[in-house]
Backbone as CSV, one residue per row, in Angstrom:
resi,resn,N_x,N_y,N_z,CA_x,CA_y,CA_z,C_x,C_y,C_z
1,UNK,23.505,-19.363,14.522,22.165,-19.250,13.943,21.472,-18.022,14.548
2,UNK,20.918,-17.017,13.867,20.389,-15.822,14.153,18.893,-16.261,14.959
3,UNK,18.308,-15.477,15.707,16.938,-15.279,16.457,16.215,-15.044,15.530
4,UNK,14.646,-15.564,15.354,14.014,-15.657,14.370,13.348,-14.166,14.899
5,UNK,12.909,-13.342,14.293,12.111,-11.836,15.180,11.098,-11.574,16.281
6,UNK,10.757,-12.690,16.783,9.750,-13.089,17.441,10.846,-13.720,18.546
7,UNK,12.037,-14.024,18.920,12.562,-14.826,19.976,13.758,-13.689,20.531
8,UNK,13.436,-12.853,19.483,14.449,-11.127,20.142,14.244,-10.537,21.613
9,UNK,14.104,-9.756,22.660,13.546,-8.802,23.304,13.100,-8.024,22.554
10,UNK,12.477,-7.065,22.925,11.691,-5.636,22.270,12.783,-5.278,22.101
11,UNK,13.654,-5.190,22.924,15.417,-3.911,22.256,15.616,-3.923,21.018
12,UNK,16.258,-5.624,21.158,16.863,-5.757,20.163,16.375,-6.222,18.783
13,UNK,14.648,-6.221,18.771,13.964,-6.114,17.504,14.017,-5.036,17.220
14,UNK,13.560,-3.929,18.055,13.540,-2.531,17.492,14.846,-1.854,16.796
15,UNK,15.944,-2.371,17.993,17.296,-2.242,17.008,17.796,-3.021,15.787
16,UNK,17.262,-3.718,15.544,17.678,-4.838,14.060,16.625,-3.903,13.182
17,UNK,15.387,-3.284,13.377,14.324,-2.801,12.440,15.396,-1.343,12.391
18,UNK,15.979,-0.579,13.089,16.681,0.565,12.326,17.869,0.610,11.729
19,UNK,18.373,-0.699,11.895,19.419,-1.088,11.759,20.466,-2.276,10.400
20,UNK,18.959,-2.117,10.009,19.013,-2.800,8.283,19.133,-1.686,7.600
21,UNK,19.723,-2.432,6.078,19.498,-1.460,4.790,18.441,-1.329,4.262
22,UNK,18.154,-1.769,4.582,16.349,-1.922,3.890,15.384,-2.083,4.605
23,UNK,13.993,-1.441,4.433,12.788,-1.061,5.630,12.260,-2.675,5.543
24,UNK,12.180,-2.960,6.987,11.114,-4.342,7.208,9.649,-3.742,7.560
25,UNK,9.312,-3.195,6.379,7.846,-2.506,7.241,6.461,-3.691,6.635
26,UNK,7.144,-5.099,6.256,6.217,-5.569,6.374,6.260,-6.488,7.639
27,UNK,7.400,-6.643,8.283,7.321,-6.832,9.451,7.245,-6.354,10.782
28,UNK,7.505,-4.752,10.491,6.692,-4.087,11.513,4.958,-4.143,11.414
29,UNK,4.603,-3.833,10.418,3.602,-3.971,10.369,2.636,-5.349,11.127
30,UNK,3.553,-6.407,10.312,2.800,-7.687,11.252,3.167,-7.894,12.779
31,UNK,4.237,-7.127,13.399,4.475,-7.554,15.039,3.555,-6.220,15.220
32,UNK,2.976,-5.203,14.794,2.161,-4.305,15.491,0.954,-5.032,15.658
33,UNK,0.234,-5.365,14.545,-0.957,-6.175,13.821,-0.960,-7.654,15.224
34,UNK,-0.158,-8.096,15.923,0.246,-9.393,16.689,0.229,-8.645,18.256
35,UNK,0.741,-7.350,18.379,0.247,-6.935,19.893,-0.757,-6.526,19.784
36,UNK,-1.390,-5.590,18.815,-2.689,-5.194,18.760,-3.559,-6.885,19.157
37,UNK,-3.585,-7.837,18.404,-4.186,-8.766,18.740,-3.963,-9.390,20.379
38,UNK,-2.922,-9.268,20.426,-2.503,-9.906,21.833,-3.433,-8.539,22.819
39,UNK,-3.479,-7.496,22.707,-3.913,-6.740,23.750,-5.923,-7.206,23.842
40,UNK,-6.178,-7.553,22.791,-7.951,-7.844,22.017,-7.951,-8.880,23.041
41,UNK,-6.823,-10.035,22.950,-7.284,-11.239,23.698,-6.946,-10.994,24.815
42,UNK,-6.285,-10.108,25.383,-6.530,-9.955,27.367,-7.488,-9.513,27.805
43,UNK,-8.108,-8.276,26.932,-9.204,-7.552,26.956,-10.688,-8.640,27.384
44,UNK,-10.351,-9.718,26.420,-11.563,-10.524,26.393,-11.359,-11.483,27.682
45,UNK,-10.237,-12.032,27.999,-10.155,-12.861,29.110,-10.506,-12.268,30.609
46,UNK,-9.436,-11.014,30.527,-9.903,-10.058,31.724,-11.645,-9.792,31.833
47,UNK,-12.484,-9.405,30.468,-13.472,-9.615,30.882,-14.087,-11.122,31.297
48,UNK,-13.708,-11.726,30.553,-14.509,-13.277,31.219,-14.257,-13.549,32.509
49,UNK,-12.732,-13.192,33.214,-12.719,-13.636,34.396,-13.487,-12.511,34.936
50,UNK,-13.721,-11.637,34.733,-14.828,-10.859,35.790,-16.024,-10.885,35.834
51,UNK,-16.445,-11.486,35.014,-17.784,-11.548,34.626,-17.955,-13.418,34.489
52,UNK,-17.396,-13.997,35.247,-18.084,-15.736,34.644,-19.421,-15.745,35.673
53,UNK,-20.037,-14.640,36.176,-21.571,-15.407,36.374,-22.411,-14.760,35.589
54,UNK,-21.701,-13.942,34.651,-22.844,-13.221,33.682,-22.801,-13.406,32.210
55,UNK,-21.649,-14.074,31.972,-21.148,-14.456,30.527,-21.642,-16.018,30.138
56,UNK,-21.613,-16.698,29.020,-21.547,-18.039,28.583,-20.645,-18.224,28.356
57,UNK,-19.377,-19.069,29.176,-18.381,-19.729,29.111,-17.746,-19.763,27.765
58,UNK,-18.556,-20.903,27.183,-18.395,-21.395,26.230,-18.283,-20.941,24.930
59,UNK,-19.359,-19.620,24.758,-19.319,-18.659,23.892,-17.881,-17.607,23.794
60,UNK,-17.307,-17.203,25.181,-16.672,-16.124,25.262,-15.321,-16.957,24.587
61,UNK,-15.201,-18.374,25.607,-13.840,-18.990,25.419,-13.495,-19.203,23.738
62,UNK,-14.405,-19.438,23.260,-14.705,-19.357,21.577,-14.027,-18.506,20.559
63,UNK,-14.227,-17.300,20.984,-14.086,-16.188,21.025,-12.711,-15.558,20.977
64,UNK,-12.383,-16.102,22.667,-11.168,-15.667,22.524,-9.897,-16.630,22.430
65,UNK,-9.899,-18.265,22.045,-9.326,-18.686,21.428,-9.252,-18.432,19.865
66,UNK,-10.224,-17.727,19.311,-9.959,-17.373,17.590,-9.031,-16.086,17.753
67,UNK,-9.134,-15.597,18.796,-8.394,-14.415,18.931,-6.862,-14.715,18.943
68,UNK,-6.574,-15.614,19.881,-5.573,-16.562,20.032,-4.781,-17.005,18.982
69,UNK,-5.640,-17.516,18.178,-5.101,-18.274,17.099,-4.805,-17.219,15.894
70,UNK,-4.991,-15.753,15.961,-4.820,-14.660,15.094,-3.366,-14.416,14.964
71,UNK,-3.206,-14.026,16.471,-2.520,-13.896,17.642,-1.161,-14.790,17.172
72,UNK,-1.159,-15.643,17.122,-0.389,-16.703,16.562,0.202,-16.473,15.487
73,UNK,-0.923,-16.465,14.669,-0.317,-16.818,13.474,0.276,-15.466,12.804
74,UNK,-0.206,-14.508,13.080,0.293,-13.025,13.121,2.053,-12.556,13.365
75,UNK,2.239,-13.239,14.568,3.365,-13.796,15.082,4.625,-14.748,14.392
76,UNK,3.986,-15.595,13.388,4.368,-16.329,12.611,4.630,-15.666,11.755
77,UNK,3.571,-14.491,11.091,4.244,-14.288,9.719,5.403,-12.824,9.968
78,UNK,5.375,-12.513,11.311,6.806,-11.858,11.760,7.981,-12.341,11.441
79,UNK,7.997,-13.851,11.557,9.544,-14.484,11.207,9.546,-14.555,9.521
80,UNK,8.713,-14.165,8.794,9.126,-14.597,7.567,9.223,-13.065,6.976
81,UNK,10.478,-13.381,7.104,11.462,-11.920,6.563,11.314,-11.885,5.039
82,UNK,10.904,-11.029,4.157,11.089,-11.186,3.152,12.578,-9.821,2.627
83,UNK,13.362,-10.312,1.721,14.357,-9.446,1.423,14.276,-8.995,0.076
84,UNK,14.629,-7.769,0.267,13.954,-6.723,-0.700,14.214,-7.120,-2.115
85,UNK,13.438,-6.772,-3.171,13.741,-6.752,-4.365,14.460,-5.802,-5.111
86,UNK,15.592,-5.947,-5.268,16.592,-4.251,-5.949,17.701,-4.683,-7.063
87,UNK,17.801,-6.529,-7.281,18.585,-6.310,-8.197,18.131,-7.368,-9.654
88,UNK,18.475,-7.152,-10.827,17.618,-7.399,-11.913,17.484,-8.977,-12.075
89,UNK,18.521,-9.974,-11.342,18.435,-11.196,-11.244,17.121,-11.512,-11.301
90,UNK,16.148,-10.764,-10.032,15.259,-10.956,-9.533,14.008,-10.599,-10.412
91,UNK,14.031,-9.808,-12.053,13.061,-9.511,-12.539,12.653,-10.107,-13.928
92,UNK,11.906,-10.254,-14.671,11.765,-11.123,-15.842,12.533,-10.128,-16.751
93,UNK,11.880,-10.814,-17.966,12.513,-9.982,-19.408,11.609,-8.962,-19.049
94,UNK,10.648,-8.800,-18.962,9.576,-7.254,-19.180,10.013,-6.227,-18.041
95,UNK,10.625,-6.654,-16.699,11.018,-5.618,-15.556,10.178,-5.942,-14.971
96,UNK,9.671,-7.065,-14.470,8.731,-7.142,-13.716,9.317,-8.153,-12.504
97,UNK,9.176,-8.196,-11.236,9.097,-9.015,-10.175,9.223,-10.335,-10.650
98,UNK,9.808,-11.449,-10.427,9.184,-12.871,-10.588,8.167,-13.317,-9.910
99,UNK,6.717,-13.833,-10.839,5.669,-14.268,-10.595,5.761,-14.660,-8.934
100,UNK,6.642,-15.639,-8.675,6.783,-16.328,-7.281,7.171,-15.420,-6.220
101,UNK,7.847,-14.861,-6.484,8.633,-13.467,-5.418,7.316,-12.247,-5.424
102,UNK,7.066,-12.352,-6.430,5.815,-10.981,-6.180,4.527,-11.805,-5.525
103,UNK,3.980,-12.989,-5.901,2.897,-13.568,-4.950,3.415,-13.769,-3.207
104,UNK,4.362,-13.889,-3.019,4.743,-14.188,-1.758,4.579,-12.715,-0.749
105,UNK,5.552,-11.228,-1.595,4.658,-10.596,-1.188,3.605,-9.715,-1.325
106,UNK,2.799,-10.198,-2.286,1.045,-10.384,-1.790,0.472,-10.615,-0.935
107,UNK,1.322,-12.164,-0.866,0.537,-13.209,0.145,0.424,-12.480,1.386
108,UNK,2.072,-11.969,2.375,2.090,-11.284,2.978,1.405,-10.374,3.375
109,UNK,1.652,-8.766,2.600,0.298,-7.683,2.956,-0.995,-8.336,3.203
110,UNK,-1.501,-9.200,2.197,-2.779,-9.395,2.104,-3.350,-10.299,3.609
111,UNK,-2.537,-11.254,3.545,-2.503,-12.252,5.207,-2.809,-10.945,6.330
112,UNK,-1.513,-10.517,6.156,-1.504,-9.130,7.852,-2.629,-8.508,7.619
113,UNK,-3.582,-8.015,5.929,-4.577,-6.936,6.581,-6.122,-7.737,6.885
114,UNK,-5.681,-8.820,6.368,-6.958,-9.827,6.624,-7.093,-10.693,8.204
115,UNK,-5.826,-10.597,8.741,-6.173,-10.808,10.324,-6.266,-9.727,11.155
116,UNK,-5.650,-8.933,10.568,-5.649,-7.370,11.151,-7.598,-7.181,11.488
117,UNK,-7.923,-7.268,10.566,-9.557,-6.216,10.342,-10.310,-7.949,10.643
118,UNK,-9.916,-8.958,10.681,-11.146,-10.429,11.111,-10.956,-9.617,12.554
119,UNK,-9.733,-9.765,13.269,-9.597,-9.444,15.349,-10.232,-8.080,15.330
120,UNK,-10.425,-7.320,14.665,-10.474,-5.789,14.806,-12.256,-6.386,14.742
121,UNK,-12.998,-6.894,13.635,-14.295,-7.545,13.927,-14.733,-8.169,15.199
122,UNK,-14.040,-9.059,15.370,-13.993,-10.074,16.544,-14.198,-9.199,17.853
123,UNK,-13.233,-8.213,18.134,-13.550,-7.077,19.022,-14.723,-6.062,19.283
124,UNK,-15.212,-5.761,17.826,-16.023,-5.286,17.746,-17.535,-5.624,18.221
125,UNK,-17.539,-7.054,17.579,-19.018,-7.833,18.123,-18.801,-7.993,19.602
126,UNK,-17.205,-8.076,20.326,-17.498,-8.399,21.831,-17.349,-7.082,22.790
127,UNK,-17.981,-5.991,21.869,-18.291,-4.850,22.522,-19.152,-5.245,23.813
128,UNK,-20.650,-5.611,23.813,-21.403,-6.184,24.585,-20.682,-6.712,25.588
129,UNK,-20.008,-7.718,25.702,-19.194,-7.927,26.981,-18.506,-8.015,27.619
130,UNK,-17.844,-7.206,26.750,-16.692,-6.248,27.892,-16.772,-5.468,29.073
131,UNK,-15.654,-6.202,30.423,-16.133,-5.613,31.558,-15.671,-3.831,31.605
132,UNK,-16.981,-3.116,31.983,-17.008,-1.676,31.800,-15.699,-1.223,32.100
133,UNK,-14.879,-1.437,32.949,-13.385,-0.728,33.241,-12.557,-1.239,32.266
134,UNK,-12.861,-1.906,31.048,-12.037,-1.938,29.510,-12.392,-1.325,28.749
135,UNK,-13.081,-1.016,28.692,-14.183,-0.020,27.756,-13.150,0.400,26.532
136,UNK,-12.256,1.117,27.272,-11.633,2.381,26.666,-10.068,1.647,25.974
137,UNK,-10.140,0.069,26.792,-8.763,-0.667,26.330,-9.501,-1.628,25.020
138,UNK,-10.831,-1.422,25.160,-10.960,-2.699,24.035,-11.302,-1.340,23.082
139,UNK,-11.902,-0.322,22.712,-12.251,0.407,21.927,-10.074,1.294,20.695
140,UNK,-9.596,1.222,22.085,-8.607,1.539,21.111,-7.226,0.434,20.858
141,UNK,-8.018,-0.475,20.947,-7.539,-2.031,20.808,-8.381,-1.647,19.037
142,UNK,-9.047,-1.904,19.031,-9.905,-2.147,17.890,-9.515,-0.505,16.883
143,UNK,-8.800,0.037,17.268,-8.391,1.333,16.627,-6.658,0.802,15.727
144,UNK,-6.008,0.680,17.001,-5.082,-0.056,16.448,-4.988,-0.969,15.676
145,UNK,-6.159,-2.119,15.824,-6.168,-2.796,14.526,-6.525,-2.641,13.161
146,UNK,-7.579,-1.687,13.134,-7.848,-0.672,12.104,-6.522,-0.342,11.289
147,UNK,-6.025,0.517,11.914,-5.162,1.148,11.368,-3.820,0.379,11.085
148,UNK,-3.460,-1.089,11.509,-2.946,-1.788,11.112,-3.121,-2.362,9.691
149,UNK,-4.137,-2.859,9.290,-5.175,-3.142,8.631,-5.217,-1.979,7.379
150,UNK,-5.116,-1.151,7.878,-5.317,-0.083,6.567,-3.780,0.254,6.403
151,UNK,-2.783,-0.034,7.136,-1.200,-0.245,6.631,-1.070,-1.661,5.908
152,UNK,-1.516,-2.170,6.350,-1.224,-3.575,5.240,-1.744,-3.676,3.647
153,UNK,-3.080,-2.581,3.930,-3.841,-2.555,2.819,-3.424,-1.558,2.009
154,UNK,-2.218,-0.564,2.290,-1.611,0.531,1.174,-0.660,-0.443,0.826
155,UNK,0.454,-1.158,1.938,1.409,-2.514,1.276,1.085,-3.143,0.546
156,UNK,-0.027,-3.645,0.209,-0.664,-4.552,-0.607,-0.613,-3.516,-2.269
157,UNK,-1.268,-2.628,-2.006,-1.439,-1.132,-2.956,-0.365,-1.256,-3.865
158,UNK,1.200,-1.108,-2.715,2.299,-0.689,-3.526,2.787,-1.936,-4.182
159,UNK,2.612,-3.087,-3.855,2.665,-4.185,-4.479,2.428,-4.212,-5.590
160,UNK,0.998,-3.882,-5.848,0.183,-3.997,-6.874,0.378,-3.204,-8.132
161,UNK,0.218,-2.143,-7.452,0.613,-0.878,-8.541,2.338,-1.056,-9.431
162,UNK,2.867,-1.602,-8.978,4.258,-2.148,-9.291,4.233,-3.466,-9.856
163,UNK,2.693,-3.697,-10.419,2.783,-5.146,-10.786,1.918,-5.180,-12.097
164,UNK,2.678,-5.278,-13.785,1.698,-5.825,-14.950,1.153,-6.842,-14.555
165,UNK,1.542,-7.894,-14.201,1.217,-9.437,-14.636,-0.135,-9.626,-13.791
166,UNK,-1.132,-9.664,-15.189,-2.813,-9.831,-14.921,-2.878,-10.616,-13.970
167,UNK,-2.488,-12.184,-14.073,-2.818,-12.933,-13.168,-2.304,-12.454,-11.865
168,UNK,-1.550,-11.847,-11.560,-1.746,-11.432,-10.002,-2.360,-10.599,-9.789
169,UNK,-2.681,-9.700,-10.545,-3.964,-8.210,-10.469,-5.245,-8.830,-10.230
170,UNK,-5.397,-9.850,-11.124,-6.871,-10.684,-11.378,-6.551,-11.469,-9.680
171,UNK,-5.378,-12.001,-9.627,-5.626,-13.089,-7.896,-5.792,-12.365,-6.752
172,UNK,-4.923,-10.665,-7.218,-5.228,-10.353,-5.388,-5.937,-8.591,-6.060
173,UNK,-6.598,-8.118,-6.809,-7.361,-7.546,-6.878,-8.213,-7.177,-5.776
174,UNK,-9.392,-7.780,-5.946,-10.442,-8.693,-5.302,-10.100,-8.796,-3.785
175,UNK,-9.263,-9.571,-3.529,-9.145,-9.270,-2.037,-8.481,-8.261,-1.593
176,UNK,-7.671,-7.227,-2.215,-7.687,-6.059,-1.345,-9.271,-5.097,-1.517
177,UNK,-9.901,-5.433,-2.112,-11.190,-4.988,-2.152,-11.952,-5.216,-1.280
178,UNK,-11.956,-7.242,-0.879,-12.803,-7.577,0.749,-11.887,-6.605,1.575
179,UNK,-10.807,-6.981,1.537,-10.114,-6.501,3.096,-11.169,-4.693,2.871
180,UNK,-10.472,-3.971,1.916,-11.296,-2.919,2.264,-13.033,-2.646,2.630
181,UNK,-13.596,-3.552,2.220,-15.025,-3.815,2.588,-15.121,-3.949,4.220
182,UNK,-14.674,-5.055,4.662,-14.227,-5.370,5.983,-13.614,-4.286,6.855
183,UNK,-12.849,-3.579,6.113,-12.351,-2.177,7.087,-13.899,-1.304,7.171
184,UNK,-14.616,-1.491,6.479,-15.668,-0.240,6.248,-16.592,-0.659,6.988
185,UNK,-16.447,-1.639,7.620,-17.685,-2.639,8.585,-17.486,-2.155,9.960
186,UNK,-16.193,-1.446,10.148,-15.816,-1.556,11.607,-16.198,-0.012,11.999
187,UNK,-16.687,-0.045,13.283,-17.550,1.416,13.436,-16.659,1.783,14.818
188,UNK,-15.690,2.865,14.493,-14.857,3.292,15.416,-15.606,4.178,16.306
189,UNK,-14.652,4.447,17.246,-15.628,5.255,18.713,-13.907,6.203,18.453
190,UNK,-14.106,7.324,18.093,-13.257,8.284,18.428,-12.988,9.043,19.252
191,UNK,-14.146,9.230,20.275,-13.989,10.123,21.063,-14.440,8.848,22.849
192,UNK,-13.652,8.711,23.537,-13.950,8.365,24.374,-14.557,8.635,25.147
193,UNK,-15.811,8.330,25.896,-16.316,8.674,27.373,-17.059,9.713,27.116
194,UNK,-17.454,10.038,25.967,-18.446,11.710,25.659,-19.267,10.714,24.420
195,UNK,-20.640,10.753,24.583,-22.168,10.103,24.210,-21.387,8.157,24.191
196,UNK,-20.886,7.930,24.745,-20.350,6.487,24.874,-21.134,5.835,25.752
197,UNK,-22.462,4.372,25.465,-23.104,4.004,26.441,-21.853,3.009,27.063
């Protein structure tokens, strides 16, 4: 029984990702989208433990259990390999994807850029209390997720654009539209440590 992608070392994921016939870049995408998150939630703990006489417990722990649970599930949708679409079994009479095979990956892109840019938020509002010597780890924490986020959201793109069938244009339309709304919410710091309070 094979290692699900998530129970690999770093080696030997990175070597199975060059090492297929076919690009898993929706699963690179989601194990980037899953450390980016994992780095958001140390960021936040490291600050709480330095700061528990100046923080609300209860608020931060909040916080960074949703982070947690991103974190997770991000992780999760790493193991679900999807395998490529290339032979006509797989397409209706018109040349199109099967309804079920093309929502799944929808579902996909759309999942990774919608936890991608919620943690990339989540980070953002806990600008405020972050202990000052993260500054610069939570700001390009929240860069990386960005730009995760806006890779999931061209995946989603090429999906789409490769897709007649209304009812999936009409189902995931619309939400690559929030996700892009949600990317436009997030106010990056590009330049570190120069006009940065």
């Amino acid at each position: 029984m094979s290692l699900g992608f998530t129970e690999k070392t770093l080696r030997q994921f990175v070597a199975e990702i060059s090492d297929q016939h076919y690009a898993l870049t929706e699963t690179v995408i989601a194990a980037s989208a899953a450390q980016a998150a994992a780095l958001g939630e140390a960021c936040m703990q490291i600050s709480l433990d330095n700061q528990v006489d100046k923080l609300d417990w209860q608020d931060i722990t909040a916080r960074i259990e949703q982070m947690s649970h991103i974190k997770d599930t991000l992780l999760e949708w790493c193991n679900q390999e999807i395998a490529p679409v290339t032979t006509p079994p797989l397409s209706s009479e018109a040349g199109n994807i099967l309804p079920d095979n093309q929502q799944v990956l929808c579902d996909y892109s759309a999942e990774i850029g919608r936890f991608s840019v919620e943690a990339a938020l989540l980070l953002q509002d806990f600008r405020p209390f972050v202990f000052n010597p993260l500054r610069d780890d939570l700001e390009m924490t929240i860069n990386l997720l960005t730009g995760v986020a806006q890779a999931a959201l061209l995946l989603l793109d090429s999906k789409l654009q490769r897709q007649s069938d209304r009812t999936i244009l009409e189902e995931y339309g619309p939400l690559r539209d929030e996700i892009r709304d949600q990317i436009g919410r997030l106010e990056l710091i590009k330049h570190l440590g120069i006009g940065q309070a």
